[in-house]
C-alpha positions, 0 to 999 in steps of 0.5 A, a space after each residue: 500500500 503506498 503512502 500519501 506524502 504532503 508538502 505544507 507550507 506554514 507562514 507568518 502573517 498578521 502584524 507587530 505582536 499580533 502576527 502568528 503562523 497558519 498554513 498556507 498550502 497543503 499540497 499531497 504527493 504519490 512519494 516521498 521523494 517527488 514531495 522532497 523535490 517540491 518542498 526545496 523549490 519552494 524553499 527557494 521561490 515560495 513569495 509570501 505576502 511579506 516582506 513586500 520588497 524582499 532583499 535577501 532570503 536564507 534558506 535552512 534545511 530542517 528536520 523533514 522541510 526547511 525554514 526560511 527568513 525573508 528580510 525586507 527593508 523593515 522587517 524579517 518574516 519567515 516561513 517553514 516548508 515540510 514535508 510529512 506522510 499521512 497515517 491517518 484520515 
């Protein structure tokens, strides 16, 4: 029986101390390896709604996904990319 992988996007989002995390996409893939793949392209080119001028991008690669800080000209946003298998629902 084969395994339903996700990739999931969770970003930052509200402003100053009322920002919080959501997800953002969920997206379900045959295998592991072809969820991997989509995950580390959207590490590099996923534009979240902020920073609105983006000037540098760090890309971390985490326990199973990555984390990504985007600063902009004022501030610095972030948003986790993972990669996970469904075992239940």
């Amino acid at each position: 029986m084969s395994s339903t992988w996700w990739v999931v996007i969770e970003e930052q989002g509200g402003m100053g101390d009322g920002r919080g995390w959501g997800v953002a996409e969920a997206t379900p893939y045959p295998d592991r390896e072809s969820a991997e793949d989509d995950a580390r392209l959207l590490a590099k080119q996923h534009r979240p709604p902020r920073p609105s001028s983006p000037q540098k991008r760090l890309v971390m690669r985490v326990t199973d996904g990555y984390l990504v800080l985007v600063r902009g000209k004022t501030d610095l946003w972030q948003f986790r990319v993972t990669v996970g298998e469904q075992v239940g629902g």
